[in-house]
C-alpha positions as CSV (number, residue, x, y, z in Angstrom):
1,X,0.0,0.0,0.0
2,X,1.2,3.5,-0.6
3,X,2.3,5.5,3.0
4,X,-0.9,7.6,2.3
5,X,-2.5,4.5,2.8
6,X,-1.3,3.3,5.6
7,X,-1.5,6.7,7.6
8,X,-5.7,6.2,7.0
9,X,-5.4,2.4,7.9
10,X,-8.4,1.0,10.2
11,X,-7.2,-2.4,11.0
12,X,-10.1,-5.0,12.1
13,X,-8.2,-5.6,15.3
14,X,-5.2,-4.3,17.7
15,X,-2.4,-6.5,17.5
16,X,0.9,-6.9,20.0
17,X,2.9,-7.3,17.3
18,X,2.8,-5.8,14.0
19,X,5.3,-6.6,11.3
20,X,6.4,-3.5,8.9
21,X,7.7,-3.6,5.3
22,X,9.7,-0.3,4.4
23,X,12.4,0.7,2.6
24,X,12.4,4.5,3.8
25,X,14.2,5.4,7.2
26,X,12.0,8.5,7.4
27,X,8.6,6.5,6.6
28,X,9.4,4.6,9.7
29,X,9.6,7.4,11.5
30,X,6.9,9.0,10.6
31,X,4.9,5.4,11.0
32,X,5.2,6.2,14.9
33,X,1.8,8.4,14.7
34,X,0.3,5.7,13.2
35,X,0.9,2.7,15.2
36,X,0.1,5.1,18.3
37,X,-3.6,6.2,16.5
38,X,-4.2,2.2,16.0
39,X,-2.7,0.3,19.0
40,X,-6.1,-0.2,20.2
41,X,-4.5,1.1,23.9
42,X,-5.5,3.3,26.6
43,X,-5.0,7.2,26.1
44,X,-2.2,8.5,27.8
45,X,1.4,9.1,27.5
46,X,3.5,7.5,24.8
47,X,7.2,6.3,25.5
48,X,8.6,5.0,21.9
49,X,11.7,2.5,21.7
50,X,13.7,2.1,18.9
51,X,16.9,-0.7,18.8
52,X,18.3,-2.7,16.2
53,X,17.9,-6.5,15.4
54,X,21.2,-7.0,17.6
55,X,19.8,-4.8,20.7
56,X,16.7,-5.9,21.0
57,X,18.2,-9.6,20.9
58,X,19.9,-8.6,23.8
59,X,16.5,-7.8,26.7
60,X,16.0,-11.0,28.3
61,X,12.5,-12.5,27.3
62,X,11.5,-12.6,30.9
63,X,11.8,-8.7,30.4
64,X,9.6,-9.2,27.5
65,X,6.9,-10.6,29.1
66,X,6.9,-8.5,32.1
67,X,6.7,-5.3,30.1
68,X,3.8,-6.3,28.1
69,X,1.7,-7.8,31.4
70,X,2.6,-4.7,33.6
71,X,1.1,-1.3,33.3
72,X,3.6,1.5,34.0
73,X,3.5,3.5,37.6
74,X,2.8,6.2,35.1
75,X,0.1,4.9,32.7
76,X,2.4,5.0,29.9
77,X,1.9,3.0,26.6
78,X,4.9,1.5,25.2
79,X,6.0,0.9,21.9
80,X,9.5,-0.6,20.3
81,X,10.6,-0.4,16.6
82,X,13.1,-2.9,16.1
83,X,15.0,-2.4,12.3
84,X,16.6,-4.8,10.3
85,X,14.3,-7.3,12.3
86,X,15.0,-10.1,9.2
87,X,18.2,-10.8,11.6
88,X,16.1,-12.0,14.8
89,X,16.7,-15.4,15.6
90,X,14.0,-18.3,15.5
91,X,13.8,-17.9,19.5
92,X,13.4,-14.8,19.6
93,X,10.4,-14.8,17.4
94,X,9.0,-17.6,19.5
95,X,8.8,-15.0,22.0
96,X,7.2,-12.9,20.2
97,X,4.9,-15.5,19.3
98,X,4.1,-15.1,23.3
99,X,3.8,-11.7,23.3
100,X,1.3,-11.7,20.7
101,X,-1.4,-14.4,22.8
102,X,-1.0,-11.8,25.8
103,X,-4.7,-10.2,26.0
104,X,-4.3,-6.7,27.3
105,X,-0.8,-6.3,26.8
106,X,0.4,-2.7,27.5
107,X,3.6,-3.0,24.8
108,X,3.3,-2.9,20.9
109,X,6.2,-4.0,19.1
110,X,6.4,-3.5,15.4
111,X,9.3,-5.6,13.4
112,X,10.5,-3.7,10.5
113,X,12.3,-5.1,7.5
114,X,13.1,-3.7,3.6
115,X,12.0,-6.9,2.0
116,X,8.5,-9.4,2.9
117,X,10.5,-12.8,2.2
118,X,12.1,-13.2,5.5
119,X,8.6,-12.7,6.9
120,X,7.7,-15.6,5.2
121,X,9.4,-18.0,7.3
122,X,7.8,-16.6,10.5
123,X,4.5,-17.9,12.0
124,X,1.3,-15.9,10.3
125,X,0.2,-14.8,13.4
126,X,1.9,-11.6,12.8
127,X,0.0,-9.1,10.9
128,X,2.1,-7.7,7.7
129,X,1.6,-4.2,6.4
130,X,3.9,-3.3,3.6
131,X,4.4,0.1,1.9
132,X,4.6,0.5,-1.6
133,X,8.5,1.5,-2.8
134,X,8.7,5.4,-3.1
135,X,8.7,6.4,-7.0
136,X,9.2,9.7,-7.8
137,X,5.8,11.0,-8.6
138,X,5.0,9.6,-5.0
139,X,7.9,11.3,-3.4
140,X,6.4,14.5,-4.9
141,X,3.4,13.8,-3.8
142,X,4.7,13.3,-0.3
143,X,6.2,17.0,-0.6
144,X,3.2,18.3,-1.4
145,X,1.1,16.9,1.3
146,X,3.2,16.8,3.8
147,X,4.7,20.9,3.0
148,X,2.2,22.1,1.1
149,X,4.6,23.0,-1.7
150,X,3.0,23.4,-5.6
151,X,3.1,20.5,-7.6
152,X,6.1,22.4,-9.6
153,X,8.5,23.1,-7.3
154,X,7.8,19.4,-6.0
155,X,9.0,17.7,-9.2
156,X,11.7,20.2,-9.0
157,X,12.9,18.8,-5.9
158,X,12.4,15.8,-6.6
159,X,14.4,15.6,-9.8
160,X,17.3,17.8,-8.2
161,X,17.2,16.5,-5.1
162,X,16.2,12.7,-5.6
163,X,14.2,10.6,-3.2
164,X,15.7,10.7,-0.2
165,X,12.8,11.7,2.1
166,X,15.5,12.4,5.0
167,X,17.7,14.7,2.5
168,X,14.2,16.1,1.0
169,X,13.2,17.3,4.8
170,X,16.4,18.8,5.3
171,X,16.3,20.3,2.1
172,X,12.8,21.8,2.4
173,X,13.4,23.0,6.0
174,X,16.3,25.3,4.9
175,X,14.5,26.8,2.3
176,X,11.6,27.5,4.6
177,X,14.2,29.1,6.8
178,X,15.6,30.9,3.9
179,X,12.0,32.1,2.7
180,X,11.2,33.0,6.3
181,X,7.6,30.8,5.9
182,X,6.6,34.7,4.5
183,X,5.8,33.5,0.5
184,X,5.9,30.4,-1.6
185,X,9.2,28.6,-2.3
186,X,10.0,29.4,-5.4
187,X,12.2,27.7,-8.5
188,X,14.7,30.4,-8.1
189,X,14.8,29.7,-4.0
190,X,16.1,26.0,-4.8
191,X,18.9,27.2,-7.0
192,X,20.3,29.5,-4.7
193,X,19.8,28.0,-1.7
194,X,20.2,24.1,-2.4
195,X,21.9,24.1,-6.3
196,X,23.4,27.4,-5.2
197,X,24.0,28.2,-8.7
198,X,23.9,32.1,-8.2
199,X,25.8,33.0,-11.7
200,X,23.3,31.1,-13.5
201,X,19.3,31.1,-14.0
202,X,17.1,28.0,-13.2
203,X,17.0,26.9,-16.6
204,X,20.2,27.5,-17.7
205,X,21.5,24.2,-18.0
206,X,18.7,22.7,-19.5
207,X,19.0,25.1,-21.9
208,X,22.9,24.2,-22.8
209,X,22.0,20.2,-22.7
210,X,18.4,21.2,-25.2
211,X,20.9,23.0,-27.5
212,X,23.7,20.6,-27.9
213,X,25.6,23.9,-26.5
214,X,29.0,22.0,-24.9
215,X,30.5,24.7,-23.7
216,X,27.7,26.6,-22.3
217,X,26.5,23.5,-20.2
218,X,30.3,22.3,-19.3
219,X,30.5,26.3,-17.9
220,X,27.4,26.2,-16.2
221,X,28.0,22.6,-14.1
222,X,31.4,24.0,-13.6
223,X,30.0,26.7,-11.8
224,X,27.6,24.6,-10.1
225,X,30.7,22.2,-8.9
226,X,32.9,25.7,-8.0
227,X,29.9,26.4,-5.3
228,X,29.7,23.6,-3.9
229,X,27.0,21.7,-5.6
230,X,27.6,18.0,-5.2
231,X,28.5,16.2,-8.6
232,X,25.9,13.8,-8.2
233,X,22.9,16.1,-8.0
234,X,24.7,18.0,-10.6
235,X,24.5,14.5,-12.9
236,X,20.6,14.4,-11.9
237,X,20.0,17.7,-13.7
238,X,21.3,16.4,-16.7
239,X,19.9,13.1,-16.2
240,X,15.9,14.7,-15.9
241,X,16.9,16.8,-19.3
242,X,17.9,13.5,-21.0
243,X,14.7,11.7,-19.4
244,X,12.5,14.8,-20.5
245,X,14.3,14.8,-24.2
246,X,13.3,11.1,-24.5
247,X,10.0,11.4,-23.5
248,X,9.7,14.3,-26.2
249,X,11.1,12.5,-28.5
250,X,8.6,9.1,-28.5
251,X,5.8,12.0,-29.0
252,X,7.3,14.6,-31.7
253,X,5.7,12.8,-34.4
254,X,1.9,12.4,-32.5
255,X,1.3,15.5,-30.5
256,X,1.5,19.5,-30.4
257,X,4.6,21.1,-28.8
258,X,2.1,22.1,-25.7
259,X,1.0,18.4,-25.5
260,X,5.0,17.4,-25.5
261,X,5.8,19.8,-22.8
262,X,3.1,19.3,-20.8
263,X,3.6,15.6,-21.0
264,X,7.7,16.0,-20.4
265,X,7.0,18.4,-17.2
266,X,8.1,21.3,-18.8
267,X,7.7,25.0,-18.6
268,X,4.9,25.7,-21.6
269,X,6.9,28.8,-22.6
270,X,9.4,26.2,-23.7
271,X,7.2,24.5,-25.5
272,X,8.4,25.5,-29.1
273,X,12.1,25.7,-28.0
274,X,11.5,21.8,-26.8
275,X,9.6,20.0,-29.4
276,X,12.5,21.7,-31.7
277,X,15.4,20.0,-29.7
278,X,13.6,16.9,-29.4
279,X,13.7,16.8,-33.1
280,X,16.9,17.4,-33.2
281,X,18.4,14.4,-31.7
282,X,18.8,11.2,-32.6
283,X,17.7,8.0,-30.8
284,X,20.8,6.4,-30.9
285,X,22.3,9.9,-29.4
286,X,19.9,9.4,-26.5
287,X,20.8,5.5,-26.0
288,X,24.4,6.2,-26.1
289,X,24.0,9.5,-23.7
290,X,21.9,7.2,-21.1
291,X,24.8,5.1,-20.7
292,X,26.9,7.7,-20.6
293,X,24.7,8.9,-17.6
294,X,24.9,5.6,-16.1
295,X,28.7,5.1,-16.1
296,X,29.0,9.1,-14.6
297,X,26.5,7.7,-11.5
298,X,28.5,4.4,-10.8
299,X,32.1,6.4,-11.2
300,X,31.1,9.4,-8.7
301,X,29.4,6.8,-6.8
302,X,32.2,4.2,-6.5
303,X,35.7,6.4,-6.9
304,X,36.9,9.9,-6.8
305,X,37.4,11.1,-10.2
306,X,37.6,14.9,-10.9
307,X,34.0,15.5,-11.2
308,X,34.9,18.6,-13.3
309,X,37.0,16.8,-15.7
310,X,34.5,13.8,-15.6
311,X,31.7,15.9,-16.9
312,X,33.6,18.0,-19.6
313,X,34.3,14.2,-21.1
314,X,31.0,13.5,-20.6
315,X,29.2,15.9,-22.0
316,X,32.0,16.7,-25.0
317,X,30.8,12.6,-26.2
318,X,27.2,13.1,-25.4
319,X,27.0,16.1,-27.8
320,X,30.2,16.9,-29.5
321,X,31.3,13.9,-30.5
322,X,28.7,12.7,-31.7
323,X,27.8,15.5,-34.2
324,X,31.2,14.6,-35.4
325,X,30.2,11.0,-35.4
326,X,27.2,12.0,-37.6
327,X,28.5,14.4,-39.9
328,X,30.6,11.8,-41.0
């Protein structure tokens, strides 16, 4: 189910022990609201637990029990997160087999894992919840709900930024520092603040990658990378032009240039500009530049090249040389 979903969720009955599949570190989280609204317990105060596999393996099951049939001298409910639960041992779960038979236990305990197959193994007395993995359009969705930002400056972030929900918090918080919470975040608020790229307008690298312009785009991520833009983020602007230019290009031939743009999430005062360069380039250009792409994100990923140098060879075969290849 999607984490819209599950915030909503009206389970049939309170369980001791709830098992959680999620990829996202902040989803977990943000889960805690949720397990609170549908523990089935008393009101009162909330004390929330979180150890890994390893810890938890560590509180004697005695101490299990005990916790879950005694109420606190302070009417507290309890709850415990336990990550990377897929590393609990077969005894351990037999206790928590225990747990789950208690009637009126005051302690929830919710097992969370990246992946359902090791849950598969385990009795099915647990109940399962799992949370869709975060695409993109979900992530700006997420923005947008959870920050009230406009569906454009969402995507924005999102193809900038990435997916990240921790980094996207971060993100959004300085900006609403930045912005003083006084207006709207704006385009131009992101480059500064985030792609700090104050010589340059939001656009302007698009614009360089769109025109086959080289030098223009190898000047612009330069100055990106001279203010301290990381290279990878840097790569994911040129990546979301080379998405959008494919996307344009499987619908030159069928729709208007306000259809393409509309379709490629792009500004519809570029409409024109874009259906043009989508014309211009070749599929084959677009293959080879994808792999391109790919080999930047596994280099800056796995070694330390120059990122500066990396991307004037990058983008010199991604547009350069392959005019050259083709007027040939």
């Amino acid at each position: 189910m999607k984490f819209w979903e599950f915030r909503q969720i009206q389970p049939k009955q309170s369980s001791n022990v709830y098992v959680f599949v999620c990829e996202d570190d902040f989803l977990i989280e943000e889960s805690r609201v949720v397990w609170q609204r549908i523990s089935g317990m008393p009101a009162g105060e909330w004390v929330f637990k979180k150890y890994s596999a390893k810890e938890f393996e560590e509180i004697p099951s005695s101490r299990l029990i005990d916790d879950a049939l005694t109420r606190s001298l302070f009417t507290e409910n309890r709850l415990i997160i336990v990550t990377d639960a897929a590393r609990l041992t077969k005894a351990r779960i037999e206790v928590l087999g225990r747990v789950q038979s208690l009637p009126d236990a005051s302690l929830r305990i919710v097992l969370v894992t990246n992946t359902r197959k090791p849950v598969e193994s385990w009795p099915k007395i647990f109940p399962v919840i799992e949370i869709d993995s975060l695409r993109p359009a979900d992530v700006a969705r997420w923005l947008m709900d959870r920050y009230k930002l406009t569906p454009q400056i969402a995507r924005y972030l999102t193809d900038n930024v990435g997916t990240d929900l921790y980094q996207l918090h971060n993100e959004v918080e300085k900006l609403q520092t930045y912005t003083g919470n006084a207006r709207p975040i704006e385009m131009r608020d992101v480059d500064v603040l985030i792609l700090r790229s104050e010589q340059f307008g939001a656009f302007d690298l698009d614009d360089a990658v769109l025109a086959g312009d080289y030098k223009k785009a190898v000047q612009v991520v330069g100055a990106m990378l001279d203010e301290g833009v990381e290279p990878l983020i840097a790569l994911s602007r040129i990546v979301r032009v080379w998405r959008q230019l494919f996307i344009g290009k499987s619908l030159v031939e069928k729709k208007n240039a306000k259809e393409i743009a509309a379709t490629a999430l792009i500004p519809a005062w570029k409409a024109a500009d874009f259906a043009a360069s989508c014309k211009k380039f070749e599929w084959r250009q677009l293959a080879a530049g994808f792999r391109l792409l790919l080999n930047a994100d596994r280099a800056l990923k796995t070694s330390t090249p120059n990122p500066e140098g990396y991307f004037d060879v990058m983008l010199w075969k991604m547009m350069v040389n392959w005019a050259m290849q083709v007027d040939r």
